[in-house]
PDB file of N, H, CA, C and O in Angstrom:
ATOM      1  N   UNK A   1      11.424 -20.454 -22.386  1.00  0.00           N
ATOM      2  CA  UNK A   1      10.521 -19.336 -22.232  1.00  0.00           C
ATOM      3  C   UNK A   1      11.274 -18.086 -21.775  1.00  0.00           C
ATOM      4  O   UNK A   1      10.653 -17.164 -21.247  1.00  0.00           O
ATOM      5  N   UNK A   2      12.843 -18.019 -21.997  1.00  0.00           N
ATOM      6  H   UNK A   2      13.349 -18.769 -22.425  1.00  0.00           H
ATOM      7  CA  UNK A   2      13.262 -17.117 -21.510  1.00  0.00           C
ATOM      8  C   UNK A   2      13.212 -15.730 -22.331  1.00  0.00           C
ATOM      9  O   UNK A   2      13.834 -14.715 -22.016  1.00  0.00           O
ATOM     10  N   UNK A   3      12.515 -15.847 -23.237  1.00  0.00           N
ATOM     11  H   UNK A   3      12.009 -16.671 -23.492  1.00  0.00           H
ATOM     12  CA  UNK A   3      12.012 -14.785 -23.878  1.00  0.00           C
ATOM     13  C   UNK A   3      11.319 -14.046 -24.162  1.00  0.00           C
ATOM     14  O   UNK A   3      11.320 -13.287 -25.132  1.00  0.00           O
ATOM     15  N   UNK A   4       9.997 -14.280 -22.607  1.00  0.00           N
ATOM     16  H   UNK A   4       9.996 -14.896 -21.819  1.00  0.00           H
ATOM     17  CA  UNK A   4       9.272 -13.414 -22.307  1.00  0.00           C
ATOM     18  C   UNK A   4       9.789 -12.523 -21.176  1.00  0.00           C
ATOM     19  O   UNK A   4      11.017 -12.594 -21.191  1.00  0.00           O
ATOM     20  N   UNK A   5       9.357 -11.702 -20.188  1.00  0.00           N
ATOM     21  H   UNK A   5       8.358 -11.644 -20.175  1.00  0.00           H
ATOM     22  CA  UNK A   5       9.333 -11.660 -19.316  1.00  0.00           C
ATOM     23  C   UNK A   5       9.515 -12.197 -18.008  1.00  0.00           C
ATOM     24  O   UNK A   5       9.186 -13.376 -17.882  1.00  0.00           O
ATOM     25  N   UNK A   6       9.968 -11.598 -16.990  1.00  0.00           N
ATOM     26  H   UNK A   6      10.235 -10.639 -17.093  1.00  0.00           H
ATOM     27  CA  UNK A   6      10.175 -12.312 -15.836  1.00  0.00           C
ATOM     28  C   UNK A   6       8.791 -12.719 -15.107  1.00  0.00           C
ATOM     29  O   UNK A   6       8.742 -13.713 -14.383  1.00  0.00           O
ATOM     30  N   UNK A   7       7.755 -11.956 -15.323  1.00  0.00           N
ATOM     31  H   UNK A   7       7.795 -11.148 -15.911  1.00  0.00           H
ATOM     32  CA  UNK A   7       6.501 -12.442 -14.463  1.00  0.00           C
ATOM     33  C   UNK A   7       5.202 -13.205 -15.365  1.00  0.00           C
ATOM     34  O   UNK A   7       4.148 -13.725 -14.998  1.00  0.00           O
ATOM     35  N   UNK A   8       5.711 -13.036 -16.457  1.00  0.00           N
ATOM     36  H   UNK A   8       6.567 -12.613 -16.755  1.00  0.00           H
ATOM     37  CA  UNK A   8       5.059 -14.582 -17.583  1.00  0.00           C
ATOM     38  C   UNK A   8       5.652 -15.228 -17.398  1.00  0.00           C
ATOM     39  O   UNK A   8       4.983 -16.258 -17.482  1.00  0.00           O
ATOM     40  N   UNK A   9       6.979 -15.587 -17.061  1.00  0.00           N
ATOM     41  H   UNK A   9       7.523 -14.751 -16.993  1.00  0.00           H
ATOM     42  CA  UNK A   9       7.769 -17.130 -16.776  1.00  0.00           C
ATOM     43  C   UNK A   9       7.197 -17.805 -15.117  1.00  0.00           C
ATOM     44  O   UNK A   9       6.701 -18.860 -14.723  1.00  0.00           O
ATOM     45  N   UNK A  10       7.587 -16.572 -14.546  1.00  0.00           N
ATOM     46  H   UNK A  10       7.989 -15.714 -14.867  1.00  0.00           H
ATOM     47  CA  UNK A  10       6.538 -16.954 -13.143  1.00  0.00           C
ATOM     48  C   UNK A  10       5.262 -17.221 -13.224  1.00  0.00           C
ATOM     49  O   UNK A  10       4.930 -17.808 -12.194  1.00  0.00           O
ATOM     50  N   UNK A  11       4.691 -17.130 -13.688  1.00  0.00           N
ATOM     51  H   UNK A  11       4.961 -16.653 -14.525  1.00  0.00           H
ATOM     52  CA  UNK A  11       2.704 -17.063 -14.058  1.00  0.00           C
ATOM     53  C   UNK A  11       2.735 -18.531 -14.845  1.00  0.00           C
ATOM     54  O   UNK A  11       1.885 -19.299 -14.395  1.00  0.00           O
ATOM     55  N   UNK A  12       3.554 -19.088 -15.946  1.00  0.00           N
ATOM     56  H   UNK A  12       4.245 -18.464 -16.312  1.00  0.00           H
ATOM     57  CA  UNK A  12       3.597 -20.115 -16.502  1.00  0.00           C
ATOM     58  C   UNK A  12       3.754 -21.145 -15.786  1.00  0.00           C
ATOM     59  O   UNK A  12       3.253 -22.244 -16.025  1.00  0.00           O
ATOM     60  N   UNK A  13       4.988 -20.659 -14.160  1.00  0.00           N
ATOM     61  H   UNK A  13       5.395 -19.766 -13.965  1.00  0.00           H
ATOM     62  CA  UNK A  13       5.052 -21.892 -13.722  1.00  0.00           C
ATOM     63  C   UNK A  13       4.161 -21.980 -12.289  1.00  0.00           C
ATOM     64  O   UNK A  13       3.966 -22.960 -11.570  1.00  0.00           O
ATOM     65  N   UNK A  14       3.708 -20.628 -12.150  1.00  0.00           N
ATOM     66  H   UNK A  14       3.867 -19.832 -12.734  1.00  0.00           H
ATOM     67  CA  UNK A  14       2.453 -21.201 -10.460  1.00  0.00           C
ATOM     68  C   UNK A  14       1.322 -21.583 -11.503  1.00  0.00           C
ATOM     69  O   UNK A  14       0.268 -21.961 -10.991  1.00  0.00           O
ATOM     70  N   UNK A  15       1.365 -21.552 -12.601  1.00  0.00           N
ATOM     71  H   UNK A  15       2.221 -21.245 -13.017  1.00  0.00           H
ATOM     72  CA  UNK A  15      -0.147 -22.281 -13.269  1.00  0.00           C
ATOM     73  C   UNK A  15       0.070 -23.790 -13.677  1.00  0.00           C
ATOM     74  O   UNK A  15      -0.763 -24.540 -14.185  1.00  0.00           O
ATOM     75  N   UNK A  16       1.359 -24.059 -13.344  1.00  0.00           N
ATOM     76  H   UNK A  16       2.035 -23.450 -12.931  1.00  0.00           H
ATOM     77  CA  UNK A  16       1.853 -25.757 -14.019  1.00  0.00           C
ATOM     78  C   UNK A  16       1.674 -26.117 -14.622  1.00  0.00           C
ATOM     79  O   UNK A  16       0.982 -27.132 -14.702  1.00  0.00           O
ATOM     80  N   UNK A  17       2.459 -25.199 -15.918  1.00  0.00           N
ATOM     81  H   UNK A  17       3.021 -24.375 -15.854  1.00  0.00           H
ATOM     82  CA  UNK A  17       2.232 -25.760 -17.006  1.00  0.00           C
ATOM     83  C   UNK A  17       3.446 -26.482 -17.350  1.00  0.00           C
ATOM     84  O   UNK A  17       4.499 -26.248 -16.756  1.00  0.00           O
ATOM     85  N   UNK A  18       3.330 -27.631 -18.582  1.00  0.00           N
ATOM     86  H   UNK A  18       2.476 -27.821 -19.065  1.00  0.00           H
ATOM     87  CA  UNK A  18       4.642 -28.455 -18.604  1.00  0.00           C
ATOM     88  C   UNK A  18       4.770 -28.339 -19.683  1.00  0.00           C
ATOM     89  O   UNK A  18       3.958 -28.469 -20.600  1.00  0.00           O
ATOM     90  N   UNK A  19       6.346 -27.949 -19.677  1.00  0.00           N
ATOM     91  H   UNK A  19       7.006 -27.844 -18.933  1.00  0.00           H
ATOM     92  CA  UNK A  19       6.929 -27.809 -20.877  1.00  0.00           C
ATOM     93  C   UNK A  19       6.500 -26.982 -21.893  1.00  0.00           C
ATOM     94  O   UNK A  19       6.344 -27.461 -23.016  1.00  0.00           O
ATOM     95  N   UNK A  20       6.241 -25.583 -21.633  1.00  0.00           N
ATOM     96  H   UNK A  20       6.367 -25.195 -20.720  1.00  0.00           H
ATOM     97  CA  UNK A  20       5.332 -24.447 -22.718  1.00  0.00           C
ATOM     98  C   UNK A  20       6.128 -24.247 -23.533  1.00  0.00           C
ATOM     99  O   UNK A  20       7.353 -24.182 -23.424  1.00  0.00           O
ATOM    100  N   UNK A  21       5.215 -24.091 -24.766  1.00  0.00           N
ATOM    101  H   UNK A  21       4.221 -24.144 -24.855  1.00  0.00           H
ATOM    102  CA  UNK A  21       5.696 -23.530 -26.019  1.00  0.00           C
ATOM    103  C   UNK A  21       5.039 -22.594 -26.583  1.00  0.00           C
ATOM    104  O   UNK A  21       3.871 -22.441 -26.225  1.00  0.00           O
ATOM    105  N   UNK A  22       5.632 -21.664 -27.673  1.00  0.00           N
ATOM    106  H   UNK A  22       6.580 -21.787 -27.964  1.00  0.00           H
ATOM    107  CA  UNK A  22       4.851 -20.954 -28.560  1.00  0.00           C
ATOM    108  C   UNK A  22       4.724 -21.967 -29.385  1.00  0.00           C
ATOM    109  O   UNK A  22       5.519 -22.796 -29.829  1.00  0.00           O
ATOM    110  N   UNK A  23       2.839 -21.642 -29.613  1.00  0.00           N
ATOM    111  H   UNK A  23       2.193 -20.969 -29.253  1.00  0.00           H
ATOM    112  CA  UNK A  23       2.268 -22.503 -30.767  1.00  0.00           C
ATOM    113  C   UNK A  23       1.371 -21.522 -31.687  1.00  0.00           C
ATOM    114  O   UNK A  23       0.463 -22.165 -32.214  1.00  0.00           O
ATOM    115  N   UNK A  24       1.364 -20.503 -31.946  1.00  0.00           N
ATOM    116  H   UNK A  24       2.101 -19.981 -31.518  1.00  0.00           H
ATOM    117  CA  UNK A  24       1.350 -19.586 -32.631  1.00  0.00           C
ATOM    118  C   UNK A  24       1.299 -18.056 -32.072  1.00  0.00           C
ATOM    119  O   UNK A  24       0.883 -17.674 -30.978  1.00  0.00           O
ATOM    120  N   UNK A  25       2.035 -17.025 -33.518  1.00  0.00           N
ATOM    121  H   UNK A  25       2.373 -17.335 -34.407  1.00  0.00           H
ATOM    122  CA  UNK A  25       2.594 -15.868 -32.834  1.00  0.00           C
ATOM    123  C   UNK A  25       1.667 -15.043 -34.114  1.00  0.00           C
ATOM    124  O   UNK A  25       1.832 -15.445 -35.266  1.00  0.00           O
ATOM    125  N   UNK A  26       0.726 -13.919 -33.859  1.00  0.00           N
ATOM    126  H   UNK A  26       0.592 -13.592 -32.923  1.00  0.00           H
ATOM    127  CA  UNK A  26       0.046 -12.972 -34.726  1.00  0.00           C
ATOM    128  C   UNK A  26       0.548 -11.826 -33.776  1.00  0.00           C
ATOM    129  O   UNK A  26       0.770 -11.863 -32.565  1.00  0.00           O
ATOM    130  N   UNK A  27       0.691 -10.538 -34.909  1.00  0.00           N
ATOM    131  H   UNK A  27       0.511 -10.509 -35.892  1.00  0.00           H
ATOM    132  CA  UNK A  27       0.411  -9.278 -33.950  1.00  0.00           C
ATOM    133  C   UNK A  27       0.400  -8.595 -32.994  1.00  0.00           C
ATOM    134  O   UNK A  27      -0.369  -7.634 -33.024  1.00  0.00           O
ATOM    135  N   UNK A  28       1.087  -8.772 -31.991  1.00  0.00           N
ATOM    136  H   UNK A  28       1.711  -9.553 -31.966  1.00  0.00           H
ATOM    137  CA  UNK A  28       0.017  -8.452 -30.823  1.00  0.00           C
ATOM    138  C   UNK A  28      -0.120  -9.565 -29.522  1.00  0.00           C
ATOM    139  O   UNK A  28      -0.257  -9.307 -28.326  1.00  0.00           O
ATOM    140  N   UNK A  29      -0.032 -10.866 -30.186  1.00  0.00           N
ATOM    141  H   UNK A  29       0.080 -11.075 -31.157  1.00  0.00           H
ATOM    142  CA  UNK A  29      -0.240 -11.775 -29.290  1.00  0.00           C
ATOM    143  C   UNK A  29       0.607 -13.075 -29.694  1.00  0.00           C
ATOM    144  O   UNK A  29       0.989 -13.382 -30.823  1.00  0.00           O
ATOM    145  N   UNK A  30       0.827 -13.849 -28.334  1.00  0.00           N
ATOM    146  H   UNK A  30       0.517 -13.600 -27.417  1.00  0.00           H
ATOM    147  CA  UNK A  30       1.363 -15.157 -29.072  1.00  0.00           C
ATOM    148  C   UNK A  30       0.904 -16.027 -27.907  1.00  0.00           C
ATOM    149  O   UNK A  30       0.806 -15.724 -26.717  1.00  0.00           O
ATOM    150  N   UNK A  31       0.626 -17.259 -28.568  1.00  0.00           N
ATOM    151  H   UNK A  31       0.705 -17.505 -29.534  1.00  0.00           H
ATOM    152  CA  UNK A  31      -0.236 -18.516 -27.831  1.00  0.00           C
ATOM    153  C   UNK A  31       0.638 -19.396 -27.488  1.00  0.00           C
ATOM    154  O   UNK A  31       1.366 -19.896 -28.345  1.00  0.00           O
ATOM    155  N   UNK A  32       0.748 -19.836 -25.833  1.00  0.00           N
ATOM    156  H   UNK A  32       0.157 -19.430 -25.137  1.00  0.00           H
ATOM    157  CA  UNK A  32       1.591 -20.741 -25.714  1.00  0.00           C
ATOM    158  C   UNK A  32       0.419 -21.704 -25.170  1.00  0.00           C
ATOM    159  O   UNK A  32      -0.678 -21.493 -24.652  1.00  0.00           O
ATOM    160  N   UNK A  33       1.236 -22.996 -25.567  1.00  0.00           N
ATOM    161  H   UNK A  33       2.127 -23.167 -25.988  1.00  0.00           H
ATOM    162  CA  UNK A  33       0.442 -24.282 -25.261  1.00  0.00           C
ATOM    163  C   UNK A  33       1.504 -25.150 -24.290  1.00  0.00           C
ATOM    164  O   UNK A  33       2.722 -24.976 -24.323  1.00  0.00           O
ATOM    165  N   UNK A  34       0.909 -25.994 -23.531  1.00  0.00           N
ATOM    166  H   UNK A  34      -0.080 -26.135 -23.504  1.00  0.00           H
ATOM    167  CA  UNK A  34       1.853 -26.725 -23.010  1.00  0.00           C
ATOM    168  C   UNK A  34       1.533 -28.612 -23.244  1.00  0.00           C
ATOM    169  O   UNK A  34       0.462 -28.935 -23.759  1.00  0.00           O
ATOM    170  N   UNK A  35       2.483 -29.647 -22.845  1.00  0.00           N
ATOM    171  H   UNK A  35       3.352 -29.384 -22.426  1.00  0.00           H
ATOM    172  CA  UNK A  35       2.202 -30.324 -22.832  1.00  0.00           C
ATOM    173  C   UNK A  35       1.273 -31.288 -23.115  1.00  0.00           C
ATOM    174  O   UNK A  35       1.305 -32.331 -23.768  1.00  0.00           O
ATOM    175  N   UNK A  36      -0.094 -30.346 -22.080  1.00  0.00           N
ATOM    176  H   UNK A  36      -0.120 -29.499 -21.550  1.00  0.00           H
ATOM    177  CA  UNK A  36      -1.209 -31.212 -21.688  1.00  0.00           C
ATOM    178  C   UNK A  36      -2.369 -30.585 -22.423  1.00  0.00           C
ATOM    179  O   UNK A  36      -3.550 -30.879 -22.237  1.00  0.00           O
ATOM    180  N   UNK A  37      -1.904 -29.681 -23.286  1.00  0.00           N
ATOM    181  H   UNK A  37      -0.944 -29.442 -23.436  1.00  0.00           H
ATOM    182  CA  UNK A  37      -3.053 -29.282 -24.136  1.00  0.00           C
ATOM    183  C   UNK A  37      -3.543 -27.483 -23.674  1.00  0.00           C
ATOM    184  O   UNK A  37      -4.102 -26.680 -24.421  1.00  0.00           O
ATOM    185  N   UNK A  38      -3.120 -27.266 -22.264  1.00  0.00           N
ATOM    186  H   UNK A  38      -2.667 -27.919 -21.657  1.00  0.00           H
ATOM    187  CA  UNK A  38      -3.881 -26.201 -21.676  1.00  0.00           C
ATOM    188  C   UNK A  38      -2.842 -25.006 -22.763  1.00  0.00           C
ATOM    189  O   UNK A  38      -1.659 -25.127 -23.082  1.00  0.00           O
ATOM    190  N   UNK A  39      -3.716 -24.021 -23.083  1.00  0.00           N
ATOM    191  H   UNK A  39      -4.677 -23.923 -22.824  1.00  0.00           H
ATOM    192  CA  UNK A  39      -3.258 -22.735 -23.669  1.00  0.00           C
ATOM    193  C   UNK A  39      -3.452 -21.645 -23.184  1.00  0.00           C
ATOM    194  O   UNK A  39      -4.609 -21.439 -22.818  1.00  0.00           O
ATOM    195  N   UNK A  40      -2.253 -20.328 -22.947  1.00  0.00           N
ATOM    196  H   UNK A  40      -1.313 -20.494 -23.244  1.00  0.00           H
ATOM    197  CA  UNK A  40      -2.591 -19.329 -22.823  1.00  0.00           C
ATOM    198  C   UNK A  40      -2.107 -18.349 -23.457  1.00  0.00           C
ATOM    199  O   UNK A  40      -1.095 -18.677 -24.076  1.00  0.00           O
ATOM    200  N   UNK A  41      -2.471 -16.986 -23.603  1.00  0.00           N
ATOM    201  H   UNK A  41      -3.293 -16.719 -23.099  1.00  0.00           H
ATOM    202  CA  UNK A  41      -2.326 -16.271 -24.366  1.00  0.00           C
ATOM    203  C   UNK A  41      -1.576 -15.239 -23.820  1.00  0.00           C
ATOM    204  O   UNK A  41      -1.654 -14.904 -22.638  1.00  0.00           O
ATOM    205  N   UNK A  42      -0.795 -14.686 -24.715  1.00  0.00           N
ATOM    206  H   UNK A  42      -0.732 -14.958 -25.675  1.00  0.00           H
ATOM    207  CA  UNK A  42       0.022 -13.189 -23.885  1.00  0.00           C
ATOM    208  C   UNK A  42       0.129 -12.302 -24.877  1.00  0.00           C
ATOM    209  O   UNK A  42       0.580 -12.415 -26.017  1.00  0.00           O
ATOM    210  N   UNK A  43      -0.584 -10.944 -24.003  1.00  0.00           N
ATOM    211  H   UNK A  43      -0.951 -10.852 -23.077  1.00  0.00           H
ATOM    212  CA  UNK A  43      -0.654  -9.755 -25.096  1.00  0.00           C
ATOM    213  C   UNK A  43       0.412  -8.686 -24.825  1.00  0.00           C
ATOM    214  O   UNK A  43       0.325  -7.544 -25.276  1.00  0.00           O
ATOM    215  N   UNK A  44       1.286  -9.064 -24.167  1.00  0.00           N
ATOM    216  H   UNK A  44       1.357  -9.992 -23.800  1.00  0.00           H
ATOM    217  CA  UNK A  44       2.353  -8.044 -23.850  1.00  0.00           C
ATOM    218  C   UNK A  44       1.930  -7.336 -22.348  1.00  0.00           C
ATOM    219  O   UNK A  44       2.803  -6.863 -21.620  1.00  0.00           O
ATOM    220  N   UNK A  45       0.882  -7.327 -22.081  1.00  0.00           N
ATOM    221  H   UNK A  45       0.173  -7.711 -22.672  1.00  0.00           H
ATOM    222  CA  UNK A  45       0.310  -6.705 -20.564  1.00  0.00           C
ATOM    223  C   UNK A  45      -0.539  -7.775 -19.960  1.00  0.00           C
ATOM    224  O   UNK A  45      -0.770  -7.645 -18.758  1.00  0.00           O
ATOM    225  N   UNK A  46      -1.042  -8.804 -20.572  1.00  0.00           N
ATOM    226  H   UNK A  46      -0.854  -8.909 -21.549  1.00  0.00           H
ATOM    227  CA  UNK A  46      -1.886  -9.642 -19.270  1.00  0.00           C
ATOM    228  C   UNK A  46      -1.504 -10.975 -20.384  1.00  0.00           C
ATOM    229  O   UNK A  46      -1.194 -10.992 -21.575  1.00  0.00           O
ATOM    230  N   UNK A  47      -1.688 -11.995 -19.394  1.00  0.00           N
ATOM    231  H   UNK A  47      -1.939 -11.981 -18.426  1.00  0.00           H
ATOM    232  CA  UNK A  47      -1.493 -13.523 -19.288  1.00  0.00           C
ATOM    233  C   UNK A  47      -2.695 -13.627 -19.200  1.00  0.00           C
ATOM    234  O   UNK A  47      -3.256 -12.955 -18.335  1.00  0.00           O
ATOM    235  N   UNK A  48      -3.580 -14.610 -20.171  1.00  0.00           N
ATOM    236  H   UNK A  48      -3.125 -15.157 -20.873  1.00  0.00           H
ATOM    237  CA  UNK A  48      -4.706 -15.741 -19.558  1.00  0.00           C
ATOM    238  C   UNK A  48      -4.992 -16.659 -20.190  1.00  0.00           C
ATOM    239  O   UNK A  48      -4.686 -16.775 -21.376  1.00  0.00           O
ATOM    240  N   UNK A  49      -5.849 -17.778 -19.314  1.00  0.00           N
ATOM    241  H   UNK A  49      -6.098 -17.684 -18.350  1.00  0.00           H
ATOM    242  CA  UNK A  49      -5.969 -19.153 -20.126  1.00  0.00           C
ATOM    243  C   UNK A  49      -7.266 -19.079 -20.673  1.00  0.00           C
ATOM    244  O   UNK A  49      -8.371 -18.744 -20.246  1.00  0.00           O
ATOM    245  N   UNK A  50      -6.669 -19.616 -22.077  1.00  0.00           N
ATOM    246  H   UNK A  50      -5.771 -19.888 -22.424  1.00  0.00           H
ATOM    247  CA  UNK A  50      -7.695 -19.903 -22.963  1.00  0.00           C
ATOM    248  C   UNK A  50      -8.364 -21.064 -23.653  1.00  0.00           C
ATOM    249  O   UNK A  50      -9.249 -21.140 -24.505  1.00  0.00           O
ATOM    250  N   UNK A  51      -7.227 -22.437 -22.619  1.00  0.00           N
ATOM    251  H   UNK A  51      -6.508 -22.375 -21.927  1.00  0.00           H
ATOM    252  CA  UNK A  51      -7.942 -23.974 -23.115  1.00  0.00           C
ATOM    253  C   UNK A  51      -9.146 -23.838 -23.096  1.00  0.00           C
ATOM    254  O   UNK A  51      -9.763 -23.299 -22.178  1.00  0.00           O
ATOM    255  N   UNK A  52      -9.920 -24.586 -24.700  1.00  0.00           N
ATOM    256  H   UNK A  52      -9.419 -25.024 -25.446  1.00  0.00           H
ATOM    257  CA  UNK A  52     -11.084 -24.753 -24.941  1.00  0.00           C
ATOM    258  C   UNK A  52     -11.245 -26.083 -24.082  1.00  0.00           C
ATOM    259  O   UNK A  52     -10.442 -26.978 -23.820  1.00  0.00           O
ATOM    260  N   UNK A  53     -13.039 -25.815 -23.623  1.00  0.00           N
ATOM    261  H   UNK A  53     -13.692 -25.088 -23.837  1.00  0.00           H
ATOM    262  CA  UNK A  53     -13.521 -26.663 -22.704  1.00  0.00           C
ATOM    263  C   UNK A  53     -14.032 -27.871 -23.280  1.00  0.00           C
ATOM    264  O   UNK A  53     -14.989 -27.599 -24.004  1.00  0.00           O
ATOM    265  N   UNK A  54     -13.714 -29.407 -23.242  1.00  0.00           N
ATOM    266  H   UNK A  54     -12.936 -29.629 -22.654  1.00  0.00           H
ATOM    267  CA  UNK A  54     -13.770 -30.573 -23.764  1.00  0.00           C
ATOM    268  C   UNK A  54     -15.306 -30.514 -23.987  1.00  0.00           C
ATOM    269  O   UNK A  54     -16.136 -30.128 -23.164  1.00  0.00           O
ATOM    270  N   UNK A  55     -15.556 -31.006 -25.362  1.00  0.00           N
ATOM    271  H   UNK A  55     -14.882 -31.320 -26.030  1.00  0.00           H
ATOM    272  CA  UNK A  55     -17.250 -31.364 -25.537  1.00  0.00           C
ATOM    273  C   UNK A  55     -17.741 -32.230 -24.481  1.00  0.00           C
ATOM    274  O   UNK A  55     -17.049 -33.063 -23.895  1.00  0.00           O
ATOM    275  N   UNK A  56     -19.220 -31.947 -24.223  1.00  0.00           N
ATOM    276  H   UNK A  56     -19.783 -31.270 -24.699  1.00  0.00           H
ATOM    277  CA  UNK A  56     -19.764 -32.560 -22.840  1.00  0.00           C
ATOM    278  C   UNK A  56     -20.082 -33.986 -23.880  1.00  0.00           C
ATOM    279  O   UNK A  56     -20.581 -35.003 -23.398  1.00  0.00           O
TER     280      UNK A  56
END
């Protein structure tokens, strides 16, 4: 992940995520996923999670 930023690499790891990857890159944004399924998104100015919530 050393190819974001210094405070998306920090944000990736106080959120514990394991082992992140880019799992897709459009425009503007690129989606990292980790491990365990959780995803977040980075638009160049804000980080947030966007794991979809398991069917009830």
């Amino acid at each position: 992940m050393s190819e974001f930023p210094q405070w998306v690499q920090r944000g990736l790891a106080h959120a514990g995520m394991i082992d992140p990857r880019i799992s897709r890159q459009a425009p503007g944004e690129i989606t990292i996923e980790d491990a365990t399924g959780r995803v977040v998104l980075f638009t160049g100015t804000s980080l947030r999670e966007i794991t979809p919530m398991a069917a009830a």
